[in-house]
N, C-alpha and C positions, 0 to 999 in steps of 0.2 A: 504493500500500500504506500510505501514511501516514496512513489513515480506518480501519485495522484497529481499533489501541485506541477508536477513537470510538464506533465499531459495537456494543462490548463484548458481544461472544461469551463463553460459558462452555463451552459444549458443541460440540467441534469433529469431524468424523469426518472424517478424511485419506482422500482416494481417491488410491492409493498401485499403482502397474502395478511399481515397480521403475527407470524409465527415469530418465534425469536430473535432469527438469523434474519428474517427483515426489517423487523424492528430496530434491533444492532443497529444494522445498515443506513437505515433513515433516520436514526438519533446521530448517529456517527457526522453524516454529512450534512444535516443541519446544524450542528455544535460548531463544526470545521467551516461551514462556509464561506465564510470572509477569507478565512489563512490561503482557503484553494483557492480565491477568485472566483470561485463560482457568482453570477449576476442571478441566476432562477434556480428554482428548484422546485419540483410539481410531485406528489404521491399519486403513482396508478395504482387499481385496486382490480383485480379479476373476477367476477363473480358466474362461475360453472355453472348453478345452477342443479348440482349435482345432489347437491344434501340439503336437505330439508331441516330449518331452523337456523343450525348453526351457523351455515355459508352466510346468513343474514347478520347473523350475529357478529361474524368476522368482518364484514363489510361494514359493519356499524363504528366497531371496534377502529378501524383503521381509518376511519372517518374521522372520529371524534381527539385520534391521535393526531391526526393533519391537522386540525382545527387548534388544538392545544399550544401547535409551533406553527399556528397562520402560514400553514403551507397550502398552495394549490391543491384541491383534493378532485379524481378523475374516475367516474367507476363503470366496469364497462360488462353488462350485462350477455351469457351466455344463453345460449340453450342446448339446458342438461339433456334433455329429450333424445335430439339431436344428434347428439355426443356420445350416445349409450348406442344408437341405430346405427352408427357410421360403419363401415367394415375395417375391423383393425382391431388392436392393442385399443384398450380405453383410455389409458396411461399416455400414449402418443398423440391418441387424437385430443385428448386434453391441454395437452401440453402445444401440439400445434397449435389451436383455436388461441391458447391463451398468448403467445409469440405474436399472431397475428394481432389480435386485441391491442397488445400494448402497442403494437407499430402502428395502428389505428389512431390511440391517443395522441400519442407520441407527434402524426403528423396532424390530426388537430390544434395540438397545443402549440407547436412551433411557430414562428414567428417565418413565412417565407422570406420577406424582406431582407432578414438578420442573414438568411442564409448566402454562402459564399463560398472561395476557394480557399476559403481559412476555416471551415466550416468546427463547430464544439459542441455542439449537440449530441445526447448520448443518449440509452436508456441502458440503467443499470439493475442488475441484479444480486441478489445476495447468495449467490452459491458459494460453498464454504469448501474448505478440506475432506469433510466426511462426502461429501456430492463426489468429490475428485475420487476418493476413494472407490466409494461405491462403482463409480464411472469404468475405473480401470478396471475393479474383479469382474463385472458382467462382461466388459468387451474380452478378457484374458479367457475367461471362461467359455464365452462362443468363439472365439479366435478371431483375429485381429491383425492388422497389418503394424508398418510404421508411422502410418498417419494417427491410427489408433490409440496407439500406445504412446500418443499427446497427450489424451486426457478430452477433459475440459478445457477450450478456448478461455484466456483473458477475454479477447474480443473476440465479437462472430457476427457477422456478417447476418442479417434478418432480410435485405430486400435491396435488389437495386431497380428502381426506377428507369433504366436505361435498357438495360439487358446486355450489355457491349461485354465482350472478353479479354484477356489478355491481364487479369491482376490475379493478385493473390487471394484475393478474398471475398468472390464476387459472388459465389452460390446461390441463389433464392432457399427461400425457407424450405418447400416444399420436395426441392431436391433432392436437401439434404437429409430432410425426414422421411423420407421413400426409399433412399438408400438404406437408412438405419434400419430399416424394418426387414428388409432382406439380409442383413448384413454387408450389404455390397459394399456403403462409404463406411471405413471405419474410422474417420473424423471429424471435425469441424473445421473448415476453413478461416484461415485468420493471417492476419502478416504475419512476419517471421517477431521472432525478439532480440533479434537488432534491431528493427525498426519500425513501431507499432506507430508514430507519430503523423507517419502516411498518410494511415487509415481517413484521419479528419481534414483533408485537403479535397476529400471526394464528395460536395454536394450532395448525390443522386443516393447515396448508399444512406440506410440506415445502419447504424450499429450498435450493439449491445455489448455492454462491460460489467465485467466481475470481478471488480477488486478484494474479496474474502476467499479467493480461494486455498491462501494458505493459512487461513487464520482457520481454527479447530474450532468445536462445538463448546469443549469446556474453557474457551477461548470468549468466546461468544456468552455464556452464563457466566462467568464471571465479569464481562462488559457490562452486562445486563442489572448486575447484583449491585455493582458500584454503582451504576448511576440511577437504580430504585425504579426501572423500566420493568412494563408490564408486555402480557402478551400470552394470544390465545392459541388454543390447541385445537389443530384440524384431526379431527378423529381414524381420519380414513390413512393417516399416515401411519396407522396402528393393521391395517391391514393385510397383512401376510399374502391375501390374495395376489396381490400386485406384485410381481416380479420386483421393482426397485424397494419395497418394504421386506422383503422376503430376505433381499439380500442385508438391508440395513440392520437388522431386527435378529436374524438368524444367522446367516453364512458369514458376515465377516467377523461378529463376534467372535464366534468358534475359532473361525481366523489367527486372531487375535490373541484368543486364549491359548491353543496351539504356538502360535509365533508374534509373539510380544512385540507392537513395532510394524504388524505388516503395513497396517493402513498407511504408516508413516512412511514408510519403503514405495508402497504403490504409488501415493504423492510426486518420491524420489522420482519414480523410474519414468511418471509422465512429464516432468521440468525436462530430465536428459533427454529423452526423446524428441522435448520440443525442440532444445538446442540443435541438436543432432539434426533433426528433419529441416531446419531454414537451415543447411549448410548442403542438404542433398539436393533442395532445391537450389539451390545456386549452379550447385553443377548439372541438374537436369538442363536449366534455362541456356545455359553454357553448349549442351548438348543439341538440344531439338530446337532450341531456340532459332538457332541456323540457319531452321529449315521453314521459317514462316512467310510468309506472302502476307502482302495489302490485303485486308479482306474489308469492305463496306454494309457489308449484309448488320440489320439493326436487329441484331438476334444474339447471343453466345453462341460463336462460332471461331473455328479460327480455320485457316487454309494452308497446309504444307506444301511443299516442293519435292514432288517424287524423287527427283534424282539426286539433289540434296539428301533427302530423307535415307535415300540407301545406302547415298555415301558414308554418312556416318554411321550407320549399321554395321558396315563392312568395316568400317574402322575400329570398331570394338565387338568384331565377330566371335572372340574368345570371352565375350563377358556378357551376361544375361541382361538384355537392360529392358524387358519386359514391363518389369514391375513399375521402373523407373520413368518408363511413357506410361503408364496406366496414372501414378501417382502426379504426373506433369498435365497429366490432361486434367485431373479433379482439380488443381491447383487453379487451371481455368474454368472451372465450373461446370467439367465435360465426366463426369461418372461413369466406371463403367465398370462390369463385376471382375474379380479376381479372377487372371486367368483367360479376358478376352482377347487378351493381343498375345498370348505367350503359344511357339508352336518354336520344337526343339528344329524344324528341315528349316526354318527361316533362319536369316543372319542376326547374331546377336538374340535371340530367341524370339524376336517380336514379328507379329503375324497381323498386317494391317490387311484387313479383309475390304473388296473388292466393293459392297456394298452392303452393310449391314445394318440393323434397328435393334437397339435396345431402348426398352422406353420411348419416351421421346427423344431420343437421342438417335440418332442416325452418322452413317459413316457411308462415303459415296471417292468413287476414285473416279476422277473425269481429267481427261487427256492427261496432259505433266502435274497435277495436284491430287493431294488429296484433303476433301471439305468433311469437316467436324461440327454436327449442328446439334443445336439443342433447337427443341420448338416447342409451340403450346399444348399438345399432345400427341399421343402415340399416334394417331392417323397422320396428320400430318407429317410427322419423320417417315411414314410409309410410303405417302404420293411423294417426295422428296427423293427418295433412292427409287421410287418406281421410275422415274423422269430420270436419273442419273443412270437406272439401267438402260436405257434408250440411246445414252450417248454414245457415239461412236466411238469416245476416245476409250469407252470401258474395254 
């Protein structure tokens, strides 16, 4: 947290449930706000819909805490219904709805005007050390790549208004949470940590921040005790049923118990990871980078250079770099599952296919190029490679 003032935010939106660890959080950055420079600071409130009474109760609760320190208060109504009917994990689709929500307020409450090439607008969150925890044993536990084994983003990437490719951290929400559910992406997109200060020179993007992630729960209760803050308990975080309570509640304890410290280690292993991955990407961009072409399509897309593209294959024919174009295209916002470019007769192991759909996601080779598109659904990545099969240059 000692990079907050550096960072210098103006515009902060608090995503505030009620629970300890956001309470923390919105007592923390109202106390500090003069020292950070912060100009606004607004409390968002989520309301699922999901539980009956209580959810009211939390909304009240977080309400009358904003009110207490004349902060802007935002509350942005759910339908539980809805949420229960969707096809999926409950848990995801909750958690999507509720990502979205806040990027809803968030572009409500902002000031276009204010907005710029200096841009300091954020929405924050209170994920803590036990989140990162938890985060690492379930992705270790289904398996996981090196993206993965990041963790939890400081920052993430919620929406870009543009749709343009070519950054580090451009993914849409929706992406990213489609991926997660197959397991295909096994991280979140975010700049490196060399250089997170980027991120807010981009207008079009929203971003989200989480400065607790290495502060602990009993970190957090003892913030709590000092400063005589109160705060309510969502019951449904007691529920076993739900895979992330299962593991909170159950399997890391044991963890724990067994190996004194894991949690603390799992922390360890997603920082070094982080370091480690902005240095792989450096030399992916080093690599593929190479091979890109002008591309004007207002989509996430990017366009390579066939013969460029082999050449550098051919130059590192003794070394698999498979993984390392699969991990280079997420990095542009282009997902694709483990294992779609790797074929051991190609050079370097990587196997760019002639014309393929994944998702929305489409792969087309037309004369000296090859185009990498993302669209608004799987149909459309379809007619896209139907039309690219027609080419003569296929």
């Amino acid at each position: 947290m000692q990079n907050i003032h550096h960072l210098g935010f103006k515009r902060l939106l608090l995503a505030v449930s009620g629970g300890l660890d956001s309470v923390c959080l919105a007592h923390y950055f109202i106390c500090n706000k003069a020292a950070f420079g912060i100009e606004w600071l607004g409390i968002a409130h989520v309301h699922h819909g999901l539980r009956i009474g209580t959810a009211d109760r939390d909304a009240a609760f977080v309400e009358a805490f904003a009110r207490k320190y004349n902060v802007p208060f935002f509350l942005k109504q759910l339908d539980g219904e809805t949420l229960k009917a969707a096809e999926g994990s409950l848990e995801e689709n909750a958690r999507d709805a509720r990502y979205k929500a806040l990027e809803e307020i968030f572009n409500e409450t902002e000031d276009p005007r204010l907005r710029g090439d200096d841009n300091k607008d954020v929405i924050v969150t209170a994920h803590h050390a036990g989140d990162q925890a938890e985060t690492m044993f379930m992705r270790l536990r289904r398996g996981t790549t090196l993206a993965g084994l990041r963790g939890i983003q400081e920052f993430r990437v919620l929406s870009n208004s543009q749709g343009v490719a070519g950054l580090a951290s451009e993914a849409p929400l929706e992406g990213v949470m489609e991926d997660r559910a197959t397991g295909c992406n096994q991280g979140e997109t975010s700049p490196t940590q060399d250089d997170k200060s980027f991120v807010f020179r981009l207008s079009s993007f929203v971003f989200l921040y989480r400065p607790f992630l290495s502060v602990t729960r009993q970190e957090l209760l003892a913030y709590a005790r000092e400063n005589n803050l109160e705060w309510v308990e969502d019951e449904s975080n007691a529920d076993v049923n739900f895979a992330r309570n299962r593991v909170r509640h159950e399997m890391l304890p044991r963890l724990e118990r067994e190996c004194p410290g894991a949690a603390a280690q799992l922390c360890r292993i997603a920082a070094l990871a982080d370091r480690v991955y902005g240095k792989v990407m450096e030399v992916c961009e080093g690599v593929f980078g190479t091979c890109l072409r002008e591309d004007d399509i207002p989509r996430v897309s990017i366009t390579l250079d066939k013969k460029k593209l082999r050449k550098v294959l051919l130059a590192h024919e003794n070394t698999d770099l498979s993984e390392m174009f699969r991990l280079w295209l997420s990095e542009k916002g282009l997902r694709f599952p483990i294992g779609f470019f790797y074929d051991p007769k190609e050079p370097a192991c990587v196997k760019i296919p002639h014309h393929a759909v994944y998702r929305r996601r489409a792969i087309v080779k037309i004369g000296q190029s090859v185009r990498i598109c993302e669209f608004g659904s799987p149909e459309e990545a379809e007619i896209f490679v139907s039309c690219g099969k027609k080419n003569k240059g296929l």
